[in-house]
N, C-alpha and C positions, 0 to 999 in steps of 0.2 A: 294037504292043508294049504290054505289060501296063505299066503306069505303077506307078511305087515308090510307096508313100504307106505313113503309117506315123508312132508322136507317140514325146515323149523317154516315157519309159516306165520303172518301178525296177524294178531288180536287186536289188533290198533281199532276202535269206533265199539268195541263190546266184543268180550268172551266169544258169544257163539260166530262172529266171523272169522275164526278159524280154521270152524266146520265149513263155513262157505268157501273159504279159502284152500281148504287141503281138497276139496269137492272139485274145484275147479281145475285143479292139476291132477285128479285122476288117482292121489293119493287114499289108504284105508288105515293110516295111524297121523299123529300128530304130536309136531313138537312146536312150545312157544314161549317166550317170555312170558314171566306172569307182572312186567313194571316195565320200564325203560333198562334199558341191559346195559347203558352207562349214567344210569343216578341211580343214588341210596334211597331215594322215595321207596315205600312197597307200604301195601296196605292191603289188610284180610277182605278177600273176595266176599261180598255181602251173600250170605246165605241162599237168600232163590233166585241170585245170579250163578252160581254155583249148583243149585241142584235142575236149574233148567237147562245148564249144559252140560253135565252128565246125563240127564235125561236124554239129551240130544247126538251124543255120542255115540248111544246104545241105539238108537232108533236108528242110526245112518253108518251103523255096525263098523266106529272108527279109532275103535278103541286098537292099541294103547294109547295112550297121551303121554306127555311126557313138558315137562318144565325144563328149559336149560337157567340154570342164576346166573345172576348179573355177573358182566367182566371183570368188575372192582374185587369183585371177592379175594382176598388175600388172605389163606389160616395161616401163611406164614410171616406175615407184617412182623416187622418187627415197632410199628407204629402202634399203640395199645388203642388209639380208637379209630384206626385201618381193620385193627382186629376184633373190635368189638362191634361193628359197621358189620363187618362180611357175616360174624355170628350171628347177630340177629336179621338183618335180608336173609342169610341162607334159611334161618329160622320159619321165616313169614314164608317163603317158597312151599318150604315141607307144610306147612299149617296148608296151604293153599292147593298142593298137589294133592295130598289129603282129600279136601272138602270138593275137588272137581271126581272121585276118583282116578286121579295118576298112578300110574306107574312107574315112576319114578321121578326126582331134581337131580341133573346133571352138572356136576361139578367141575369148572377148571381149579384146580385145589390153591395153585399163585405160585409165586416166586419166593426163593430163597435167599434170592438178588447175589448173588455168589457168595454166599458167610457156607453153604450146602446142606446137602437134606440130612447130614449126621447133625450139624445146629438147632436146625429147625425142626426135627420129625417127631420129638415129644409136644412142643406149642401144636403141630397139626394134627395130632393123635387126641390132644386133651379138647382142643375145639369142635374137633367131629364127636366124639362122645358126648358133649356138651348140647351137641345139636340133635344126635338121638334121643340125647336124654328128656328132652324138652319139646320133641313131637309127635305127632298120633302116631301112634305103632303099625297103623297102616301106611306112612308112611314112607319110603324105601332114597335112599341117596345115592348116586350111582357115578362113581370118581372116574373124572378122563384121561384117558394116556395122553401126555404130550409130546409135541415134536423137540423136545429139549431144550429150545431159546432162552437164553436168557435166564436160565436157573430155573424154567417153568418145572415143577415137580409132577410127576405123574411117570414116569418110565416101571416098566412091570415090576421091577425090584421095591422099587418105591411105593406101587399100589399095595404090592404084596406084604410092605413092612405094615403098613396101617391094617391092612386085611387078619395079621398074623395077630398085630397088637390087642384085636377088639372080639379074635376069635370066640374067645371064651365065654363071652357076656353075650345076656339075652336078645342084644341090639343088634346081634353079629347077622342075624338073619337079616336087617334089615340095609345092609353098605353092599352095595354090589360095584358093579366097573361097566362103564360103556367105555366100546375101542372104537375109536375115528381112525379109516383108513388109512387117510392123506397124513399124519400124524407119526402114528405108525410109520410107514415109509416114509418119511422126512425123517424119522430118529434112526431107520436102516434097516427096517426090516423088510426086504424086497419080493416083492407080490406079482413080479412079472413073471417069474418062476416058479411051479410048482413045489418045486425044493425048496425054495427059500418061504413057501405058505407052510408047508410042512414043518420048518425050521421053527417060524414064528410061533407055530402052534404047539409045537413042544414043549418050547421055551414057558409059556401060557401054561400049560398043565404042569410043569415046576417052580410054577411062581405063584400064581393067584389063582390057576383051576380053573378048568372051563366052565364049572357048575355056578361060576361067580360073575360069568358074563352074563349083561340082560339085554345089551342092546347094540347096535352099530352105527356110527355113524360115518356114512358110503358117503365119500366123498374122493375125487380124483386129485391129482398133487401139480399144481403151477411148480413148484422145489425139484430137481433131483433127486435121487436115490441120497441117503444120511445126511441132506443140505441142513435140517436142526431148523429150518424156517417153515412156521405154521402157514400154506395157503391154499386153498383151494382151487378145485378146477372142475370144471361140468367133466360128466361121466364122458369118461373114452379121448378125451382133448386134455390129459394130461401127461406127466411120467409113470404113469401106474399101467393106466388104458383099459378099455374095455375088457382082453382079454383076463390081463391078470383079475380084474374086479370079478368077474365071472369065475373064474376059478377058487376066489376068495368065497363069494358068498355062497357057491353050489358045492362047497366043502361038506362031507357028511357031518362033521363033527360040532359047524355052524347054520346050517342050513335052516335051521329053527329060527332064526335072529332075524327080530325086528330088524328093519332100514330107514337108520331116517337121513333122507339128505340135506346137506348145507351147502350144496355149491351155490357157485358166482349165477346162474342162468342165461341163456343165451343172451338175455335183453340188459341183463345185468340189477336183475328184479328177486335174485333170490330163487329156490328152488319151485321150479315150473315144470309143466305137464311133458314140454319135450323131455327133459332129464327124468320124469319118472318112468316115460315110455320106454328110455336105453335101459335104464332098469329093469324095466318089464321084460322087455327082449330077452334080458341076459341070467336070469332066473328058467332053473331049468327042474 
């Protein structure tokens, strides 16, 4: 099976240069903002600007797609229209991923700003529920790990408390988790070592279950090993390195997982055709 790979990529000047854009790096999925990824602006993709590029996805076989929501998004504000700001942008995202068929809105979930996630974890439980409850059920939301800064909420105990909360209910099908590498290894789960991929994978199938991952986002780490600082690095020029990344994604147990990358780019232009090539390389 053809493996997805594929970086966040702009839509800046219309929807289908995305297509042009993920084309041009040699990528076969896509990820984008569906607004500016630092304003609250968003606004529902017109109809046959939407069905013209899902039409166009499938004809240049580039599916999945995938929407990352804006950075402002905070379900743990303790700001009542911080919180009511992230609810509806997240809202118009899923309405939006929806109507392109996506595969999913990637969530960085926010900060707890140090009050902690036992404070904050019912406000963030009743705002995602709020946001399934209120989008096409085609729809899918899919929660990021984070590198821990800053009270950023997302570490696998954390996904798995939201994951465990919403079990029950018919929406459960719909919250899945994308794991970013460089994240991952910034919070200490070390990928230079087989052992320590084994370790993390464990840990994953006693927490939120590998059946709950949808997607990857490949990215090498500027941070050391548990530095808790979110930064990227192009594949193989980081602390991780090409080896461990290889070893990560030619994992039997992930090997299935879309790639989407976000590094820096050689030019410093965002994920480009060199960086998908190391990728390619390194898929076996």
């Amino acid at each position: 099976m053809l493996r997805r790979l594929g970086g966040h990529v702009s839509s800046s000047g219309g929807l289908n240069n995305a297509v042009t854009n993920t084309l041009a790096i040699g990528g076969n999925a896509i990820q984008i903002f569906a607004g500016s990824p630092r304003m609250w602006a968003r606004s529902l993709y017109p109809q046959k600007i939407a069905d013209d590029f899902r039409k166009l996805v499938i004809e240049k076989d580039l599916n999945p797609v995938y929407i990352h929501a804006l950075y402002l998004t905070n379900l743990a504000s303790d700001n009542p229209e911080m919180l009511a700001k992230s609810i509806q942008a997240l809202t118009i995202d899923m309405t939006n991923s929806a109507a392109i068929g996506g595969s999913g809105v990637v969530l960085h979930i926010g900060s707890h700003q140090g009050r902690g996630w036992d404070h904050d974890k019912d406000q963030v439980i009743t705002a995602i529920k709020e946001v399934l409850n209120n989008t096409p059920e085609e729809s899918i939301l899919l929660l990021e790990n984070s590198a821990g800064q800053q009270g950023k909420i997302g570490s696998l105990s954390e996904l798995a408390d939201i994951l465990s909360s919403i079990s029950s209910l018919p929406e459960s099908s719909r919250l899945k988790v994308c794991l970013d590498t460089a994240h991952a290894f910034e919070a200490g789960y070390n990928f230079t070592t087989p052992e320590g991929i084994e370790m993390w994978i464990t840990e994953i199938e006693k927490t939120i279950g590998l059946d709950k991952i949808e997607l990857f986002h490949l990215n090498d780490s500027k941070t050391p090993l548990g530095s808790g600082r979110d930064n990227h690095q192009n594949i193989g020029d980081g602390f991780i390195g090409s080896e461990g990344l290889k070893n990560l994604i030619n994992h039997p147990k992930l090997a299935h997982l879309p790639l989407i990358l976000e590094v820096p780019g050689l030019e410093g232009l965002g994920p480009d055709k060199a960086n998908i090539d190391r990728v390619k390389a390194l898929i076996s």
